[in-house]
C-alpha positions in Angstrom: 12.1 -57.8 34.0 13.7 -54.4 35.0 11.1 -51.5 35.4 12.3 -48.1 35.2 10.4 -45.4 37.4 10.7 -43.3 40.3 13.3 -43.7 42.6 12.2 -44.5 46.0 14.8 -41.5 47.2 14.3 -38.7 44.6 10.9 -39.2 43.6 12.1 -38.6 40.1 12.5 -39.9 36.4 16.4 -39.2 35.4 16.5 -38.0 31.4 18.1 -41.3 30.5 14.8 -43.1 31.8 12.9 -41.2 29.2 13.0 -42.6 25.8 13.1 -39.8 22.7 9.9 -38.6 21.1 8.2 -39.9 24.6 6.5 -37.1 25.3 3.9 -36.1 23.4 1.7 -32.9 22.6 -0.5 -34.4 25.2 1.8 -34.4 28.1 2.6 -31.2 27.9 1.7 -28.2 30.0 -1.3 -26.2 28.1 -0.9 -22.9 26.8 -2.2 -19.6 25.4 -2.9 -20.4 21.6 -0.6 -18.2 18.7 1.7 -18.7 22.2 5.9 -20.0 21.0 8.2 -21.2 23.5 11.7 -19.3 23.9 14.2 -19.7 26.5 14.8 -16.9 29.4 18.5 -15.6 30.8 18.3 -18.7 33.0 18.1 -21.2 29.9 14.5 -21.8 31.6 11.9 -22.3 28.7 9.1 -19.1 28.4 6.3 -18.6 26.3 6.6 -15.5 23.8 3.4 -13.2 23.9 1.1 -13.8 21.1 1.9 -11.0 18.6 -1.0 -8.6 17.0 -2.7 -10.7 13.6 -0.1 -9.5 11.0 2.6 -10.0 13.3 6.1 -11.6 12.6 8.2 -13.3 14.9 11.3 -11.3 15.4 14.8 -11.9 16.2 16.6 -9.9 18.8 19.8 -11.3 18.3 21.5 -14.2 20.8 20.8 -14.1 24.4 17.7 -12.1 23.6 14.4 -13.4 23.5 12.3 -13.3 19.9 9.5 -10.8 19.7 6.1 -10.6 17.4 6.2 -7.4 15.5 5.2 -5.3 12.9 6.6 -6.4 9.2 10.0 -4.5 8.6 11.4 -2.3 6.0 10.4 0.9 4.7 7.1 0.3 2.7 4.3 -0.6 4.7 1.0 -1.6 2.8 -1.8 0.8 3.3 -4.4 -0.9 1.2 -4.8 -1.8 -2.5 -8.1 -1.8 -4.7 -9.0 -3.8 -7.3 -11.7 -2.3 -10.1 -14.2 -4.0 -11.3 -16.7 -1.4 -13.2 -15.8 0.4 -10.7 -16.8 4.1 -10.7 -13.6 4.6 -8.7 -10.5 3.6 -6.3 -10.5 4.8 -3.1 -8.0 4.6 -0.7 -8.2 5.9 3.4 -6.2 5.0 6.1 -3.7 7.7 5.9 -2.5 9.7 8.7 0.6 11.6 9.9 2.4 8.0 10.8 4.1 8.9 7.5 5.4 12.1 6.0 5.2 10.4 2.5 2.6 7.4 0.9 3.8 5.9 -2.7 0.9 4.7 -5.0 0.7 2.3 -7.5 -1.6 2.5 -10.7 -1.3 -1.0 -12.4 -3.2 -2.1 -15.6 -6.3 0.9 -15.6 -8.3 0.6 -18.0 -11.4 2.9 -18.5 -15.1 1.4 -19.5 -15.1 4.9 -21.9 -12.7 5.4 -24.6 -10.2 8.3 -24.8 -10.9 9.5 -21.4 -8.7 11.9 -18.8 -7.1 10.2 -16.0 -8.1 12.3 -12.1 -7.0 12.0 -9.0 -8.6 13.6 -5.7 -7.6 13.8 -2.1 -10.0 13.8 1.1 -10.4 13.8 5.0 -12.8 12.8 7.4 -15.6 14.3 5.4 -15.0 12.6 2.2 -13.5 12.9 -1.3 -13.3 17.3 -2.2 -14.2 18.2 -5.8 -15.0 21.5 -5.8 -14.3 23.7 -8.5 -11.4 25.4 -7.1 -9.8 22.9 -4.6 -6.9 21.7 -6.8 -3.7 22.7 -8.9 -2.2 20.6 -11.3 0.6 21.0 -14.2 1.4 18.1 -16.8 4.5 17.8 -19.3 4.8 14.9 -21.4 5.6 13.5 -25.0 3.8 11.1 -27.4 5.2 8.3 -29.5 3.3 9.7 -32.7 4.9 13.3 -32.2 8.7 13.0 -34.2 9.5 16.2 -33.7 9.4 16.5 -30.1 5.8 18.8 -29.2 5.3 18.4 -25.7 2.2 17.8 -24.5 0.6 18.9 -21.1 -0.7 21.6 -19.3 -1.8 23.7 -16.5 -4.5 24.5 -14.1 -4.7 26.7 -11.0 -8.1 25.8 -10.0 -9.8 22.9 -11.4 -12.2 20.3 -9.0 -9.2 17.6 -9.1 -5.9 17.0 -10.5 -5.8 15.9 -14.1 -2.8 13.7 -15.4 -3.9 14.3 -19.4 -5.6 17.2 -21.3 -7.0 16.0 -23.8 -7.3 18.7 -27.1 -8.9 16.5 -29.2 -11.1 12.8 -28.9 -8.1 10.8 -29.4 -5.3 12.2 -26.4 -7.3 10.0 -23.4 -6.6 7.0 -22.0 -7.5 4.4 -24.5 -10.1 1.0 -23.6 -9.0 -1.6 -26.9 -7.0 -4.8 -25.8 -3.2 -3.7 -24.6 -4.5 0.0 -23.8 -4.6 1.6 -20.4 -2.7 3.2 -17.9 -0.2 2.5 -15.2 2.1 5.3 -12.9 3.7 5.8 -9.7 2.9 8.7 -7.7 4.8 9.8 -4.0 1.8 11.8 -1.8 3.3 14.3 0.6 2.0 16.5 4.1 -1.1 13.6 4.3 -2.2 13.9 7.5 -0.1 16.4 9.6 -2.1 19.4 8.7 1.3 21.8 7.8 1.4 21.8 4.8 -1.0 22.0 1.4 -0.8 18.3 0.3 1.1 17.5 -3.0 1.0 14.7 -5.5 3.6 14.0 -7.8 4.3 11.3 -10.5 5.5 9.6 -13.5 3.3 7.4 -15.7 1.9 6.6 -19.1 -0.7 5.3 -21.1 -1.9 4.0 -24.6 -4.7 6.6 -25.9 -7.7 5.6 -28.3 -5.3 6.0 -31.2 -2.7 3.5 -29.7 -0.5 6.3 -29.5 2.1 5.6 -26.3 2.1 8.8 -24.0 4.8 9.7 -21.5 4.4 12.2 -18.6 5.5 14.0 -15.3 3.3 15.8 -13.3 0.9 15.9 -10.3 -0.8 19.1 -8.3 -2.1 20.3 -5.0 -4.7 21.0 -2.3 -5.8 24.2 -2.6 -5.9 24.7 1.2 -4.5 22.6 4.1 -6.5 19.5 5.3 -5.7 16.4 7.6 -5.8 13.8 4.5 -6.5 10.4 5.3 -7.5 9.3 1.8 -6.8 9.3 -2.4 -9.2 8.7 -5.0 -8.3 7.7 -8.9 -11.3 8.1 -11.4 -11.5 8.4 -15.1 -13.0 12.0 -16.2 -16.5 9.7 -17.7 -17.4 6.4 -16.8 -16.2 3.6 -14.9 -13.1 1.7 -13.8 -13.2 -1.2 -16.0 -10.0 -3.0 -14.6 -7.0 -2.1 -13.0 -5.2 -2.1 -9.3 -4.3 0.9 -7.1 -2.1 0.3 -4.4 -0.5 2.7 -1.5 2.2 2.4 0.6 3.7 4.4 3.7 7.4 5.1 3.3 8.6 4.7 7.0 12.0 6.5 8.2 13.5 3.8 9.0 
């Protein structure tokens, strides 16, 4: 019978004495948990840093070691609310770590018929909605209108910025099956203080009519404020479904 073990001389086990898939999890040396193992300049084996939680392991390239790090690419997820008879979505976490958000309205649908569509902006100390604190203007078109009326309009000091005017009880956004409204809307000067912050968009909705409206639009602060957050309501009532998402738009 041959044994194979240390040599008397060396005090070692050669490779060839090991047979593959010997070494188990077991045998190994322990290590920091979320830990991977890389190899150094030296072709030595190192463990990579656990990254932050939402970290992804990053390549550097060959002959450089990975890295955990932030998601790439230009959009970077803020947040995203879902309603649920929901008086309304609000979204904070901005700041000046981007000159620009992008937000997402998906599938709203108000609990009140034929309602105007808001939006509001705040800081630190909540949501403003005083009566002068925005400015807003609206152009649109709706399906129903053959001759090509646009619809919109204006406001240069109103307690939020409205994305419909509704002149009669059927111009709101509508609440029967397949009505509602969805948009995407680019928020600029969040958080840097500079500059009034501006909203500005393209969206559309069904009304209580099912008439299909189209507009352009969005509005202002009235004064300058460090904004860390947006809030979508209806003009009555609540939320009844419906997603609002926000993204910062990195430079690169």
């Amino acid at each position: 019978m041959r044994i194979i073990g240390p040599t008397p001389i060396s005090g070692k086990i050669s490779t060839a004495a090991i047979d593959d898939n010997a070494v188990t999890l077991a045998k190994m040396a322990s290590g920091t948990d979320g830990n991977v193992i890389s190899y150094d300049a030296s072709t030595n084996p190192v463990a990579i840093a656990t990254g932050t939680s939402g970290h992804f392991l990053k390549s550097q390239g060959a002959g450089a070691q990975p890295v955990f790090a932030a998601a790439g690419g230009a959009w970077n997820l803020i947040g995203t609310s879902v309603a649920s008879s929901s008086a309304s979505l609000t979204q904070t976490g901005l700041d000046s770590t981007y000159d620009t958000y992008a937000i997402a309205l998906s599938d709203l649908v108000p609990a009140t018929d034929n309602v105007d569509p808001y939006f509001r902006f705040g800081d630190s100390s909540g949501i403003d909605n005083s009566a002068s604190d925005y400015v807003w203007a609206i152009d649109g078109e709706q399906s129903s209108d053959t001759t090509y009326s646009p619809t919109g309009g204006v406001d240069n000091s109103d307690s939020e910025i409205a994305l419909s005017q509704s002149a009669s009880t059927v111009n709101g956004v509508g609440n029967a099956s397949g009505e509602g409204l969805s948009g995407v809307f680019w928020l600029g000067q969040p958080g840097d203080s500079t500059m009034r912050t501006t909203l500005q968009g393209t969206y559309s909705f069904w009304d209580g009519s099912t008439v299909f409206h189209r507009f352009t639009g969005g509005g202002a602060r009235n004064a300058i404020i460090t904004c860390d957050r947006v809030q979508f309501l209806f003009a009555s009532g609540n939320i009844a479904t419906g997603r609002m998402t926000v993204w910062g738009l990195a430079h690169a």
